[in-house]
C-alpha positions in Angstrom: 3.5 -13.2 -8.0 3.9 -16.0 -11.2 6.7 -18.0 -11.3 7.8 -18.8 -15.2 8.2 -22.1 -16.2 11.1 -23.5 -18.5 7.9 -24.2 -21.2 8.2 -20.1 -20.7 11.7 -19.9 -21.8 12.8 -18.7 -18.1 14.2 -20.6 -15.6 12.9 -23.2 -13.7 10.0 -23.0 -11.4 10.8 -23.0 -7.6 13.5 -25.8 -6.1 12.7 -24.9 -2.7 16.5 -24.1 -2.2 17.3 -20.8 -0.3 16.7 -18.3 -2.9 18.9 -15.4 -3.8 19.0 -11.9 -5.1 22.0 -10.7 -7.1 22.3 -7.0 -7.7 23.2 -5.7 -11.0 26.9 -5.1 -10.7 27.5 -8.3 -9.0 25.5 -10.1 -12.2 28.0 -7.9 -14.2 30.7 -9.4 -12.0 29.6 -12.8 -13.6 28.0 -12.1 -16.9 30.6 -9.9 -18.3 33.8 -9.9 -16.2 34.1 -13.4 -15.5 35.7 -12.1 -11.9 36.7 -15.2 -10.4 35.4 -14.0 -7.1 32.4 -15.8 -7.9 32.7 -18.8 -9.0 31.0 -20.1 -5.1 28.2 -18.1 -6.5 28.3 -19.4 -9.9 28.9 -22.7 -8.5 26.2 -23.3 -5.9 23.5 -21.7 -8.6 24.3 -23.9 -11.3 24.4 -27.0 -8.5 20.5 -26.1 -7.4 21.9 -25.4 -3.9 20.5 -21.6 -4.3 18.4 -19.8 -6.3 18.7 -16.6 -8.0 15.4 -14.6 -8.1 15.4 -11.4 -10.4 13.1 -9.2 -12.2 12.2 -8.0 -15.6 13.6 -5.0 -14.2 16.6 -6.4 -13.1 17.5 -7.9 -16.7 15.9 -4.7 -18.1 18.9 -2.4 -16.2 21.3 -4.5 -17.1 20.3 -4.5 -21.0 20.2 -0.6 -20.7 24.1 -0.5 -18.6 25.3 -2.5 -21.8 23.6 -0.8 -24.5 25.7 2.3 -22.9 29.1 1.0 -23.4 31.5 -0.7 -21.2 34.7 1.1 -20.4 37.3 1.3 -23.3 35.5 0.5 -25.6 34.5 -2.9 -24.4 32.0 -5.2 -25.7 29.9 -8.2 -24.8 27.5 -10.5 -26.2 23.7 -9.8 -26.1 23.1 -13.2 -26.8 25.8 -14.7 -24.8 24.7 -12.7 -21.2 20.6 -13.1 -21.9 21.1 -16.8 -22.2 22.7 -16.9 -18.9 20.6 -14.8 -17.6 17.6 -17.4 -19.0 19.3 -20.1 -17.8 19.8 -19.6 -14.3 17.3 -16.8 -12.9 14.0 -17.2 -11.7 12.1 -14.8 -13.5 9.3 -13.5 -11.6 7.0 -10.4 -10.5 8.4 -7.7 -8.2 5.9 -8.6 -4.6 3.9 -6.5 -3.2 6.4 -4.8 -1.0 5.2 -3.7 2.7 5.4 0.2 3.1 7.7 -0.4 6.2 10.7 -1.8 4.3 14.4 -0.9 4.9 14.7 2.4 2.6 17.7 2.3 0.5 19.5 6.0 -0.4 19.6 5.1 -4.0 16.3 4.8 -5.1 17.8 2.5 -8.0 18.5 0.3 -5.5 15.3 -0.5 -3.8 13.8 -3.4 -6.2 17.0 -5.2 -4.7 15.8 -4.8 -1.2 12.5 -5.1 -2.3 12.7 -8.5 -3.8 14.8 -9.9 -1.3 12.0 -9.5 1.3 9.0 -10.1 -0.4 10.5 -13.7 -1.9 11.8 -14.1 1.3 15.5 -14.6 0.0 17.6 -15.6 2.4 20.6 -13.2 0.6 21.3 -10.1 -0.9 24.6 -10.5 -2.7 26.2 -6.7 -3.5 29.1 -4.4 -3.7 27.1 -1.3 -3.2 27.4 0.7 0.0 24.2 2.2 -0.3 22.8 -1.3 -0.1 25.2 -2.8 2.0 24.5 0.0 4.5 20.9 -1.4 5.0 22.4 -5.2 6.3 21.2 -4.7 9.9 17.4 -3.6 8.9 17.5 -6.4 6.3 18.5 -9.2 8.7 14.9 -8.3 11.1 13.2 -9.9 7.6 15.2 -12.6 7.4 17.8 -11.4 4.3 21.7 -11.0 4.8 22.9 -8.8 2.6 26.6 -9.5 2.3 29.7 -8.9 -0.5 30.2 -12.0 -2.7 32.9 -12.7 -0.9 31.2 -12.6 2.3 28.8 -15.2 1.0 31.5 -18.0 0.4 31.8 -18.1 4.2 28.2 -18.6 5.3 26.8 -20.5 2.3 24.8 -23.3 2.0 28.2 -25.8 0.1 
């Protein structure tokens, strides 16, 4: 796994703060809707009291889910959500991922679960039920996976 370095244009190298996984519609949630839900999130990421890990991947589907079209005819920024993105995401390689991880029943999904374990994230933010459905099994490695609004109630602020 490589971490990159601001000098790499991503974010910052490794805080030692709990780290965090945000899956795409809750990055969407930020990003684009501004939904006020958040702002804990927003908050404690921009403050250094978590992390947020992601994958090339990760940015990759959200570039793809915009290029598509929001609903009614919506826009948003390229530039705008990718410097976010830049600013605050730790940018690294998908782990190696044991063969005996929680299975998700979206395939799509699994590089959320994935990275969660191998960075050894403490949490999995999501709205999905597919993922949510896999909190128990995540919580044997260590990971909550939990709603946003879950998350304002156990987090590290």
């Amino acid at each position: 796994m490589s971490e990159h370095s601001p000098e790499n244009g991503c974010a910052g190298v490794t805080n030692g703060a709990p780290r965090l996984v945000l899956d795409t519609n809750v990055v969407f949630d930020w990003l684009v809707f501004g939904n006020p839900a958040l702002a804990p999130v927003i908050a404690a990421i921009g403050a250094g009291e978590v992390q947020w890990v992601a994958t090339e991947a990760m940015r990759a589907e959200m570039a793809h889910v915009l290029q598509r079209g929001l609903p009614g005819g919506r826009t948003v920024d390229p530039l705008s959500w990718q410097t976010a993105w830049a600013r605050h995401a730790l940018l690294v390689d998908p782990p190696l991922a044991p063969l005996n991880l929680p299975r998700c029943s979206d395939a799509d999904d699994q590089k959320f679960i994935d990275l969660a374990i191998g960075m050894r994230a403490r949490w999995l933010l999501t709205r999905d039920r597919a993922v949510l459905k896999l909190a128990r099994r995540a919580r044997a490695y260590g990971v909550q996976v939990l709603t946003p609004e879950r998350w304002s109630l156990v987090s590290p602020g």
